[in-house]
Structure formats: structure tokens, C-alpha cells
C-alpha beads as a LAMMPS data file, in Angstrom:
LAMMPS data file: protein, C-alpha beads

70 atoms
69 bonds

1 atom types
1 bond types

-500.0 500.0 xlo xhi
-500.0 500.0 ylo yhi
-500.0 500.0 zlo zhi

Masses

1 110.0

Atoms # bond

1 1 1 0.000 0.000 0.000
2 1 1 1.678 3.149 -0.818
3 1 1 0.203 5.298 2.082
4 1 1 2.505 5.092 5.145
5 1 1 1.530 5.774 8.886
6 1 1 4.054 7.386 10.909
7 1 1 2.633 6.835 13.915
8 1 1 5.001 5.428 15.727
9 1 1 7.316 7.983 14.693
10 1 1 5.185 10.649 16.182
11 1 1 4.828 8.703 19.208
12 1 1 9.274 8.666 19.505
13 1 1 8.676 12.562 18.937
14 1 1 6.681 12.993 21.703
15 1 1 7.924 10.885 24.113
16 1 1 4.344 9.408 24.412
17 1 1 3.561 5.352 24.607
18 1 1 0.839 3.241 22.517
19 1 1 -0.913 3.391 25.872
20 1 1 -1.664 6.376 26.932
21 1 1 -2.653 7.822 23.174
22 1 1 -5.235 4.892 23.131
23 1 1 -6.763 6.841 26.225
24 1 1 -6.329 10.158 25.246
25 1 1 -7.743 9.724 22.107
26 1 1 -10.189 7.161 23.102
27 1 1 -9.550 4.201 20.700
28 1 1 -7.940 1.089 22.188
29 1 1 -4.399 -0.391 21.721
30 1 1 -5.104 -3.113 19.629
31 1 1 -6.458 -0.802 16.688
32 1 1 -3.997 1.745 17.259
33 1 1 -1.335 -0.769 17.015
34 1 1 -3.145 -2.411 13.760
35 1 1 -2.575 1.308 12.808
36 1 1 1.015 1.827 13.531
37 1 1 2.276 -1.541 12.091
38 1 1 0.564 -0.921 8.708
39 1 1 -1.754 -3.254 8.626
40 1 1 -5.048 -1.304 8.798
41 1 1 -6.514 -0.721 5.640
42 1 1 -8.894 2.722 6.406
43 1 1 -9.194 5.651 8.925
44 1 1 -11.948 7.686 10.152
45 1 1 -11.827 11.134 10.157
46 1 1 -12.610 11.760 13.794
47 1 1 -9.964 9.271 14.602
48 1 1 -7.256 11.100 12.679
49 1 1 -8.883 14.414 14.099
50 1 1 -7.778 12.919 17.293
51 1 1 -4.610 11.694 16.970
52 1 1 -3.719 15.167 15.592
53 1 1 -5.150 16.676 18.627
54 1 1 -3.405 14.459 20.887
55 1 1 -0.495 14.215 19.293
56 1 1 -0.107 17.874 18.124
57 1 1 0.503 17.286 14.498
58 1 1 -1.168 17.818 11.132
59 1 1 -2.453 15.096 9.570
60 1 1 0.389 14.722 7.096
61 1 1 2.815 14.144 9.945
62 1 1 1.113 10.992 10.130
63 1 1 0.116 9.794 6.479
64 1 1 2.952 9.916 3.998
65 1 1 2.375 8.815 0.404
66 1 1 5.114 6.649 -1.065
67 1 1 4.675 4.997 -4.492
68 1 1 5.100 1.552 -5.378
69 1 1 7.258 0.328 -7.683
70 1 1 5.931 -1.430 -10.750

Bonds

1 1 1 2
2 1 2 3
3 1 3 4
4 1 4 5
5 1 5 6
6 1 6 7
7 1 7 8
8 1 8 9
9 1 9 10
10 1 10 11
11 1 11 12
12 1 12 13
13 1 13 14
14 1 14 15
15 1 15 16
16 1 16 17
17 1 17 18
18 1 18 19
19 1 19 20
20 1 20 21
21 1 21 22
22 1 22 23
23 1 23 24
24 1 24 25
25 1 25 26
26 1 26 27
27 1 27 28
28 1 28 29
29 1 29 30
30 1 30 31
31 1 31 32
32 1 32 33
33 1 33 34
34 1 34 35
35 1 35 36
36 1 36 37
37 1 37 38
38 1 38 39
39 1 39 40
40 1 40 41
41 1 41 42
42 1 42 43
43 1 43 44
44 1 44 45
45 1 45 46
46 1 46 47
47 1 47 48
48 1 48 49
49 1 49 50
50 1 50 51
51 1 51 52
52 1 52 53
53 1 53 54
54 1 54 55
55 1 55 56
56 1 56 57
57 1 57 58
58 1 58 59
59 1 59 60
60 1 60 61
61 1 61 62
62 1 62 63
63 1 63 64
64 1 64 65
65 1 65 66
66 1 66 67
67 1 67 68
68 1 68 69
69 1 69 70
């Protein structure tokens, strides 16, 4: 999939685990982690307006387009 989720890069930058995100942002680990690793093939709105919020980023901090080869 050429759209990349830098979530756990954002997490590194702020010094903020898996864990407390999932509560902030109110969306548990599990899906947040299906998120990070790549594996989750959509995203609601609301949940990206909330990871931005919680995370204090822009929505392109977090989504990154890279093309595939091919």
C-alpha cells in the first residue's frame, strides 16, 4: 500500500507510549497498534482528528504517500 503511517514515529517525537494515546484519544491499543504496524486498511476522520489533537501534528505528519514500484 503506498500510504505510510508514521505513527510510531510521532509517538518517539513525543515521548508518548501506545498506551496512553489509546486513552487520550479514546480508541484502544489493539487498533492503534493495527494502525502503527501498517496493517489497517482505512481511517476515520474523527480518529485522525484525534490523533492530531493528541499528538499535536497535522495530519500529514502521520500519512505519507510513497509509491510503489511497478
Amino acid at each position: 500500500m503506498p500510504i505510510v503511517v508514521n505513527l510510531d514515529v510521532m509517538l518517539a517525537k513525543r515521548k508518548m507510549k501506545l498506551n496512553s494515546l489509546s486513552e487520550a484519544v479514546g480508541v484502544s491499543a489493539q487498533n492503534l497498534s493495527i494502525l502503527k504496524t501498517g496493517k489497517a486498511r482505512a481511517i476515520r476522520f474523527s480518529t485522525l482528528d484525534a490523533l492530531c489533537r493528541a499528538l499535536d501534528c497535522n495530519p500529514g505528519d502521520l500519512l505519507e504517500y510513497r509509491p510503489e514500484d511497478g
